[in-house]
C-alpha positions as CSV (number, residue, x, y, z in Angstrom):
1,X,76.7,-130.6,-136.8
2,X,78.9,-127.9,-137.3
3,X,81.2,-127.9,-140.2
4,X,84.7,-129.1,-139.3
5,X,87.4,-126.4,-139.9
6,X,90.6,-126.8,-138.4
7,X,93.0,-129.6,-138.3
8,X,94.6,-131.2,-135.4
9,X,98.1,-132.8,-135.5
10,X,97.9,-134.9,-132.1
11,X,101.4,-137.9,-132.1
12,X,100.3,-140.7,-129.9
13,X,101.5,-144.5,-129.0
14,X,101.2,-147.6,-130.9
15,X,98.7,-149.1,-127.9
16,X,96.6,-145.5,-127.8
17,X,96.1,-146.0,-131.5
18,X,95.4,-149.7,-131.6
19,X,92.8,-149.1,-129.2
20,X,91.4,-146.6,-131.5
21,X,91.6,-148.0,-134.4
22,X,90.2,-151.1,-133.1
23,X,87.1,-149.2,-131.7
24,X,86.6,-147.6,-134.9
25,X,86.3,-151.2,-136.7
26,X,83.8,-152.3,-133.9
27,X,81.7,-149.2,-133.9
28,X,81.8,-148.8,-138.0
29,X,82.9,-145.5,-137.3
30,X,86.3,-143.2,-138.7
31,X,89.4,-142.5,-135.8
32,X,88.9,-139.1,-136.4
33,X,84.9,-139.2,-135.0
34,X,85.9,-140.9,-132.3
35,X,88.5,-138.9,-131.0
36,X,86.1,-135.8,-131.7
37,X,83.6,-137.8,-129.3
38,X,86.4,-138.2,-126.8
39,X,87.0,-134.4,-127.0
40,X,83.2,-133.8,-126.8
41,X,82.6,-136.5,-124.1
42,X,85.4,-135.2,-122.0
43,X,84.3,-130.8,-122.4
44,X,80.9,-131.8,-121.8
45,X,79.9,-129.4,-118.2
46,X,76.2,-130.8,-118.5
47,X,77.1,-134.6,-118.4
48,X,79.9,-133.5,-115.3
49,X,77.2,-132.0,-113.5
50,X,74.6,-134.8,-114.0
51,X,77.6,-136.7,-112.5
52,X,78.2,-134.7,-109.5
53,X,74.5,-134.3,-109.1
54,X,73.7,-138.0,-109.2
55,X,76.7,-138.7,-106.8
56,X,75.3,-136.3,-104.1
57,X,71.4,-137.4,-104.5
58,X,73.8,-141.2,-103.7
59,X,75.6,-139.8,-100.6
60,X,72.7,-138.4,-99.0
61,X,70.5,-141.2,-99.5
62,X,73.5,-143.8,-98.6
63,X,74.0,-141.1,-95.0
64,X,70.3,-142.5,-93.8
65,X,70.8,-146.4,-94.8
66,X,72.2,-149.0,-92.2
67,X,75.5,-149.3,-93.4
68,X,77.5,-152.1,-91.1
69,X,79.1,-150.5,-88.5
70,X,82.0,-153.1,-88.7
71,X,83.0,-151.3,-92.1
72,X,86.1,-149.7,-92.7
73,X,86.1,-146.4,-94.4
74,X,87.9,-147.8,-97.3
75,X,85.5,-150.5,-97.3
76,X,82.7,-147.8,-97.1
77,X,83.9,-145.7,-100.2
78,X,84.7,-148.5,-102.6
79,X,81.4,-149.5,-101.7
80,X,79.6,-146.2,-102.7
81,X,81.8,-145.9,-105.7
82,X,80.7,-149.7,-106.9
83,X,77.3,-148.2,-106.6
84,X,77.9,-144.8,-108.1
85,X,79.2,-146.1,-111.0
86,X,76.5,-149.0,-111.4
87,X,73.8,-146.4,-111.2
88,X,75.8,-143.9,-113.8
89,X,76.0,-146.9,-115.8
90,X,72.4,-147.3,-116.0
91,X,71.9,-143.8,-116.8
């Protein structure tokens, strides 16, 4: 871990930090290491690209299935993103 060297001044909203703090009692953990895993979680290219990776192995896959042809394209896409997001769950 590297050592932590500069400090952050960062205002936010009663409900922002209630959600934090509240995650930080849960998890045992400090505000300040979560929002660093925030930060960390939200820079991180190799987890985007796992993302974007996994989501086109989907779509092709999803293009050769028998999808009902009575489907709406909305209905089609929340459909595949149900999905998406079950299997990047699981991940």
């Amino acid at each position: 871990m590297s050592t932590l060297e500069r400090r952050l001044h960062v205002l936010i909203d009663q409900a922002r930090y209630d959600q934090l703090t509240a995650e930080a009692t849960r998890t045992g953990r400090s505000v300040a290491d979560i929002v660093r895993s925030a930060i960390d979680l939200h820079f991180d290219e190799d987890r985007d690209q796992a993302r974007r990776a996994a989501a086109a192995r989907f779509l092709l896959a999803s293009a050769d299935s028998d999808s009902d042809p009575g489907e709406t394209w909305e209905e089609m896409l929340a459909i595949q993103e149900a999905e998406l997001d079950r299997r990047l769950d699981l991940a």
